[in-house]
C-alpha positions as CSV (number, residue, x, y, z in Angstrom):
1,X,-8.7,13.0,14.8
2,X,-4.9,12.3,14.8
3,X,-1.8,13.5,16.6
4,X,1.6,13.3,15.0
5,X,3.9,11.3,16.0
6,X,6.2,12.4,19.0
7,X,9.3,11.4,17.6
8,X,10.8,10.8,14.4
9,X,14.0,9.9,12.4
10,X,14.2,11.3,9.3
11,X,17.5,10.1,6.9
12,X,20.3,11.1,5.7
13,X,21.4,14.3,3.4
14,X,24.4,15.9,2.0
15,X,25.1,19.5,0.7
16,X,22.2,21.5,-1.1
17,X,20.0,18.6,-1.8
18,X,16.7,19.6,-1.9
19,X,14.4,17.6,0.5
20,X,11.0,15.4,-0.4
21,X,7.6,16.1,1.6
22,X,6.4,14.4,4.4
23,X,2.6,15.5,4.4
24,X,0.7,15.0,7.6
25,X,-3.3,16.2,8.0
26,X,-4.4,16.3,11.2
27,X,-7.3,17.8,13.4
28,X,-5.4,18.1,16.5
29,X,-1.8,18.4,17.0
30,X,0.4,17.5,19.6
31,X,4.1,18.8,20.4
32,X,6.4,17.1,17.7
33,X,9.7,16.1,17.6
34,X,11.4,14.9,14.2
35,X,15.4,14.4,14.0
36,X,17.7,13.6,11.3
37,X,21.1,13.2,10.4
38,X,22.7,15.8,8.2
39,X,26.6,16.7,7.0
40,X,27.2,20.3,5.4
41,X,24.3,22.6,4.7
42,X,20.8,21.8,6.0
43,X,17.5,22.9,4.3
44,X,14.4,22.6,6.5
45,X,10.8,24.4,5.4
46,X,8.3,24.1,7.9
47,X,4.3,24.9,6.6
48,X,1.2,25.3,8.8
49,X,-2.1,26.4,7.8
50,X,-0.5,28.1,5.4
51,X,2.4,29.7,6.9
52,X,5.8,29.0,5.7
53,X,9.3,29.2,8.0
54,X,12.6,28.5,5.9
55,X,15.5,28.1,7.6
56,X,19.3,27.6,6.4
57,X,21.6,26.2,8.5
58,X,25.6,25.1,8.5
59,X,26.4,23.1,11.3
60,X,22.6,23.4,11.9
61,X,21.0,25.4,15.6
62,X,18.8,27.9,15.7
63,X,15.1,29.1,16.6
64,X,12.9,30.3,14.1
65,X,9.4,31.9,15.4
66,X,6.3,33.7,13.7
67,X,3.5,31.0,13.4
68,X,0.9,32.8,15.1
69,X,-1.7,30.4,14.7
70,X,-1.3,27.5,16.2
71,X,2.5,27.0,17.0
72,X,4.4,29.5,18.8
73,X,7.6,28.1,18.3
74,X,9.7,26.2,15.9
75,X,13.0,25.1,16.7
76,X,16.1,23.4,14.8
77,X,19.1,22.4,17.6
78,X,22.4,20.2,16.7
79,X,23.4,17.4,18.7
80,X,26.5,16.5,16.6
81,X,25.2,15.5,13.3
82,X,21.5,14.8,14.5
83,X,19.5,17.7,13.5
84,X,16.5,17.9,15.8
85,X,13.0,19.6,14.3
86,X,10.5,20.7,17.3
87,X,7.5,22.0,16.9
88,X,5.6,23.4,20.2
89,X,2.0,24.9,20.8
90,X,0.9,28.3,21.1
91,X,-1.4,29.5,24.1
92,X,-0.3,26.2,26.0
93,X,0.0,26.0,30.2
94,X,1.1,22.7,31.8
95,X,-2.6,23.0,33.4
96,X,-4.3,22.6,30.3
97,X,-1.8,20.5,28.0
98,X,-4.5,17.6,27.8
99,X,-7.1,19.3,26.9
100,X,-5.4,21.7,23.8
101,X,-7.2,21.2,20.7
102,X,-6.7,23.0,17.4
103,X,-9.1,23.4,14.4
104,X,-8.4,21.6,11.4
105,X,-4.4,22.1,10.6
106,X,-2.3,20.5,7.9
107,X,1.3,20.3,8.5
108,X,4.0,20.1,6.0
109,X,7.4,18.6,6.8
110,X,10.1,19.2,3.7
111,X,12.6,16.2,4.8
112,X,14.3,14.3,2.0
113,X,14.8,10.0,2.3
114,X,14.6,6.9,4.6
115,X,12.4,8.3,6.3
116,X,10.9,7.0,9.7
117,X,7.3,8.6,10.0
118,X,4.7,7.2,12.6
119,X,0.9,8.7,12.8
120,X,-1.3,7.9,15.9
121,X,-4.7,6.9,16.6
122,X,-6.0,9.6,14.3
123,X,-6.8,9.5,10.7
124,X,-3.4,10.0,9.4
125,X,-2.3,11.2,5.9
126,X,1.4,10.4,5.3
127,X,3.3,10.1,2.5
128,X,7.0,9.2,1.8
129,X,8.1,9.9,-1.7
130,X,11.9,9.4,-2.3
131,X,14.1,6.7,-0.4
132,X,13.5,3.9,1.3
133,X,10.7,5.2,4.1
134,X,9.4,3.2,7.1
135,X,6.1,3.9,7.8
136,X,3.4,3.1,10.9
137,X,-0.1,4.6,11.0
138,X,-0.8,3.0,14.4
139,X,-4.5,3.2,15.3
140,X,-7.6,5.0,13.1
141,X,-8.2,5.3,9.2
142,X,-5.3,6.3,8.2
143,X,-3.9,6.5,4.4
144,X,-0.2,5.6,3.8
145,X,2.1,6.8,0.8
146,X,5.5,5.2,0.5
147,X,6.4,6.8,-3.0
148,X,9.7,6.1,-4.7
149,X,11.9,3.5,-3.5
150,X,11.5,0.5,-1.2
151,X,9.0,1.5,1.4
152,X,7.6,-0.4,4.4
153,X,4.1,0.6,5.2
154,X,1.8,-0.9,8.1
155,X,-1.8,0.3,8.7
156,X,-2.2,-0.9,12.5
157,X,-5.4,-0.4,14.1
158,X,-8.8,1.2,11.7
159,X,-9.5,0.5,8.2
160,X,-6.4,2.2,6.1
161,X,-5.4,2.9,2.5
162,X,-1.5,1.6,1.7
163,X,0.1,2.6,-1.5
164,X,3.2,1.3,-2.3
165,X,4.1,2.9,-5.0
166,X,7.2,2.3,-7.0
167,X,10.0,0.0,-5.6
168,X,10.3,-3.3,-3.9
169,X,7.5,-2.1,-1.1
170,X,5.9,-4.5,1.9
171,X,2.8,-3.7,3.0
172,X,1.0,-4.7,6.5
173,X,-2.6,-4.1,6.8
174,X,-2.8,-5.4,10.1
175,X,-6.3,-5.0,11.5
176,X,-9.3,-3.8,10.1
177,X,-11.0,-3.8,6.9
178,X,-8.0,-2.4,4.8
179,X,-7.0,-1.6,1.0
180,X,-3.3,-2.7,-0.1
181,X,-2.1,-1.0,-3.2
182,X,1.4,-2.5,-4.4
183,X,1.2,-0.1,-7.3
184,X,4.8,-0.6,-9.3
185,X,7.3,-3.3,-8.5
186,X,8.0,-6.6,-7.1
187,X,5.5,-6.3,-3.8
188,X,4.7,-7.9,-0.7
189,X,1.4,-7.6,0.7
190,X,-0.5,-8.5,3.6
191,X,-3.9,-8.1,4.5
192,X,-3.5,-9.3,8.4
193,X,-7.3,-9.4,10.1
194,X,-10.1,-8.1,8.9
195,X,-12.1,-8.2,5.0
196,X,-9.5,-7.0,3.3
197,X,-8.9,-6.0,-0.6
198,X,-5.0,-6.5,-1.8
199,X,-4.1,-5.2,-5.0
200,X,-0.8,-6.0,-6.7
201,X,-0.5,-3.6,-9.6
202,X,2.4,-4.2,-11.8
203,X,5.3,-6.6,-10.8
204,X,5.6,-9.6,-9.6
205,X,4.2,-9.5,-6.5
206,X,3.2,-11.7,-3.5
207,X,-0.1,-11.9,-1.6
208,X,-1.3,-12.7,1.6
209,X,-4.7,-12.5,2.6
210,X,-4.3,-13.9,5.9
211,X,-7.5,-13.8,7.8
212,X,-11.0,-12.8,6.7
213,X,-13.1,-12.3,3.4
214,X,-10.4,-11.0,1.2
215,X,-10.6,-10.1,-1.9
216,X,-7.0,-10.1,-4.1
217,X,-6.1,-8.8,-7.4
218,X,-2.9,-9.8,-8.8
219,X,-2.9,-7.1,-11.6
220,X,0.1,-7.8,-14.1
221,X,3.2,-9.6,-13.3
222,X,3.7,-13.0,-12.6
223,X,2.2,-13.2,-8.9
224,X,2.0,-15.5,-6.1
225,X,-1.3,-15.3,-3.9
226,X,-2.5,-16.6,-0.4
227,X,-6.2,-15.9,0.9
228,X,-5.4,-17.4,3.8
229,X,-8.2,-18.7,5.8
230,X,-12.0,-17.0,5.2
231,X,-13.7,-16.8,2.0
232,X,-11.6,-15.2,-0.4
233,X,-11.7,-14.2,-4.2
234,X,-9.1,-13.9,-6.3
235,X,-9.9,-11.4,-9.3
236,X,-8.4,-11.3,-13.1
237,X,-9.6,-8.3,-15.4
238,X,-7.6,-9.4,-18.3
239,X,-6.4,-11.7,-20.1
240,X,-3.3,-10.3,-19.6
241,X,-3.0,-10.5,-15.5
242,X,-2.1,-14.1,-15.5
243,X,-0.4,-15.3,-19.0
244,X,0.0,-18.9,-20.8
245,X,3.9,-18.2,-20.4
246,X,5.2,-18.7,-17.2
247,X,7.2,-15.2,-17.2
248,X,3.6,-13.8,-16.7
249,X,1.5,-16.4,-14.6
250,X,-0.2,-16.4,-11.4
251,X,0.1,-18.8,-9.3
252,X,-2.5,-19.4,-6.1
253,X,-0.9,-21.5,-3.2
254,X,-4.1,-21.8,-1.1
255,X,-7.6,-22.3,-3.2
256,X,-9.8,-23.8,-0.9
257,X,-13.3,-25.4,-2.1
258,X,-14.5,-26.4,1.5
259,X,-13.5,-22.3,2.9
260,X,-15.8,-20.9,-0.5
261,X,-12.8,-19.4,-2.5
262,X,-13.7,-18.5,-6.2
263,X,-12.0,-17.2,-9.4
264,X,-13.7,-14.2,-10.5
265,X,-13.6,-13.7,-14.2
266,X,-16.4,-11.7,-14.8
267,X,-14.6,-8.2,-16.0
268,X,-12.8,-10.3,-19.1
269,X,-14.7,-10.4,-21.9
270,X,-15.0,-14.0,-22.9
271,X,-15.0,-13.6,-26.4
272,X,-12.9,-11.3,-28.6
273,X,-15.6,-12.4,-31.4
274,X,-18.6,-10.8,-30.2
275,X,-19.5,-7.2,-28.7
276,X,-20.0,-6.7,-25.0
277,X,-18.4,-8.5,-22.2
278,X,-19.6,-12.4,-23.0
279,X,-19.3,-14.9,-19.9
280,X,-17.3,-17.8,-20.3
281,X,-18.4,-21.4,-20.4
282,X,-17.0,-23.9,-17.9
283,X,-16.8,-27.1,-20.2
284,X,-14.4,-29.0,-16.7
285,X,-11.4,-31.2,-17.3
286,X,-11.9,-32.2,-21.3
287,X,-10.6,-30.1,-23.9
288,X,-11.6,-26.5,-25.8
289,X,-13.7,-27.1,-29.1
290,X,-12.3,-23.7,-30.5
291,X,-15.5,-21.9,-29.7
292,X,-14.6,-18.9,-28.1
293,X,-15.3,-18.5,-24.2
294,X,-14.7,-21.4,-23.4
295,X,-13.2,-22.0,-19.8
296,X,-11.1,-25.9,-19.0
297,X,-9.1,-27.1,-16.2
298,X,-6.7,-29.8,-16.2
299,X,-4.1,-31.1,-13.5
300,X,-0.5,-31.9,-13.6
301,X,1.4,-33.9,-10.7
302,X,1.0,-31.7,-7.9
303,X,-0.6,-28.9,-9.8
304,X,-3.6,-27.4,-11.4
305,X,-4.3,-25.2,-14.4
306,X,-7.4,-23.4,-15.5
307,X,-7.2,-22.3,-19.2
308,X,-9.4,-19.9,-21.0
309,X,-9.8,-19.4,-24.8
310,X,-11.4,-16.1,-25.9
311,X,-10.2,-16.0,-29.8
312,X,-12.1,-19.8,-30.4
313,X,-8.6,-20.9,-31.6
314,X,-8.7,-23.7,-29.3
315,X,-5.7,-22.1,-27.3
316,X,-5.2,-20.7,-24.3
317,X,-5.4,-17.2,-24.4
318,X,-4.5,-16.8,-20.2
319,X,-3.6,-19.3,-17.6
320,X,-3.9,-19.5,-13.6
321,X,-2.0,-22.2,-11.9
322,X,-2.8,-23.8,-8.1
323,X,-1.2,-25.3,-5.7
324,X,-2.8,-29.2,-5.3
325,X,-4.8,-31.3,-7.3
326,X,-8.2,-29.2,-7.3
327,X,-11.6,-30.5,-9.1
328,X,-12.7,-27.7,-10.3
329,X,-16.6,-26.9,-10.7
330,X,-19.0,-23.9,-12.0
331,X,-19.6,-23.4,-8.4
332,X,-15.7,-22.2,-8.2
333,X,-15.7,-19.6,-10.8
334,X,-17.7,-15.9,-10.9
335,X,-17.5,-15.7,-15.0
């Protein structure tokens, strides 16, 4: 179930620019109200269960009406330059406004950037696209897009889905068991409560677990994790997520022996010599023998490395650093 959001602010727009989609899926709807600033010609499409109103307006005012399904009435008024969007249900009496269900309804606002969208306790579908949107889901299991640009996006309450996409995007999982999707860019993430699974993608991005089991994959980039407290495990599918050179390497601030952290490398095929995905072969603190697969850590000043050869060249082929002095066992590693 969801309702959208009572109120919204919705960005700024000048003259004929066409407008991005603000997608919102919901299984019951309450009255809406969405406003945005606007100078020169505003372009507003409005779609629900399938029915389309466009509407053109200079200076914008006006009602526009002919959704016989569920809405009776959409209407665009001018305060100034705040353009107001309100959306009001058909076959509704004060008597019964608590009560007013619809069947499943997806709604389609056309708005275009810096946007500021907020679902409900439902299971909410929104997505941002262009500009630099501000997102809350609020309560239930809700999936958030932020698109293009530098988004913020924060789950609240249920287990959500966060995609950052491209940009400089922060991500708030807040409670529940949730999924955190950088996607492109330079990322912050946060898991918040709850067993969650943080995924950088590409960029150099920063993780916080915070709470609970989490599970965080840096992806490419040169990233900087946190499980936080819990169990956590920090995942590398390739050589290539965490590099020898520092432009590339990630580094984790909080491995914790005594919490039951561990590296897992088994998705990288240990060596590039034989078929299939070989494990690797923890040979501790001493160096490689160039025998490919072979796994080594060693510890500088304040600092800890763990190496991994996959060629037998006796070079490291990838690199993960740590914050502290860490011993590391077997035990430590999922190869």
């Amino acid at each position: 179930m969801s309702t959208i959001s009572t109120y919204s602010t919705i960005g700024n727009f000048s003259t004929s620019t066409l407008a991005e989609t603000v997608a919102l899926l919901a299984k019951r709807i309450s009255p809406s109200t969405v406003s945005f600033n606007t100078d020169g010609t505003a372009s507003v499409s409005v779609t629900v269960n399938g029915q389309t109103v466009k509407a053109i307006f200079s200076n914008p005012s006006g009602t526009v009406d002919g959704l016989d399904a569920d809405f009776s009435l959409i209407q665009f008024r001018n305060a100034g330059n705040a353009l107001t969007l309100e959306i009001s249900l058909a076959d509704l009496s004060l008597n019964d406004f608590k009560q007013h269900t619809t069947t499943a309804t997806a709604l389609d606002l056309l708005f275009l950037e810096d946007d500021y969208i907020s679902g409900d306790d439902g299971d909410d579908v929104i997505r941002g696209y262009d500009g630099d949107d501000n997102i809350w889901g609020y309560g239930g299991d809700d999936f958030l897009g932020g698109g293009n640009d530098a988004d913020m996006l924060s789950g609240g309450g249920g287990n959500d889905s966060l995609a950052g996409g491209a940009g400089l995007d922060t991500l708030y999982g807040e409670d529940g068991k949730d999924v955190l999707n950088g996607e492109s860019g330079n990322d912050e993430l946060y898991g918040g409560s709850g067993n969650d699974l943080l995924k950088g993608g590409t960029g150099n991005d920063w993780m916080n677990g915070d709470s609970g089991r989490d599970t965080i994959e840096g992806g490419k980039g040169a990233d900087m994790m946190r499980g936080g407290s819990g169990r956590d495990v920090f995942v590398f599918k390739s050589v290539t997520d965490s590099t020898v050179k520092e432009a590339g390497r990630d580094m984790i601030s909080d491995f914790s022996e005594g919490s039951g952290d561990k590296i897992d490398l088994s998705a990288i095929d240990a060596s590039t010599k034989s078929g299939g995905n070989q494990t690797f072969k923890f040979v501790g603190d001493g160096g490689f023998h160039k025998k490919a697969g072979e796994l080594r850590f060693k510890q500088y000043e304040s600092e800890t490395y763990v190496y991994g050869d996959t060629n037998g060249d006796g070079k490291a082929d990838f690199a993960i650093g740590f914050s502290g002095l860490i011993d590391f066992t077997k035990a430590d590693f999922i190869l």
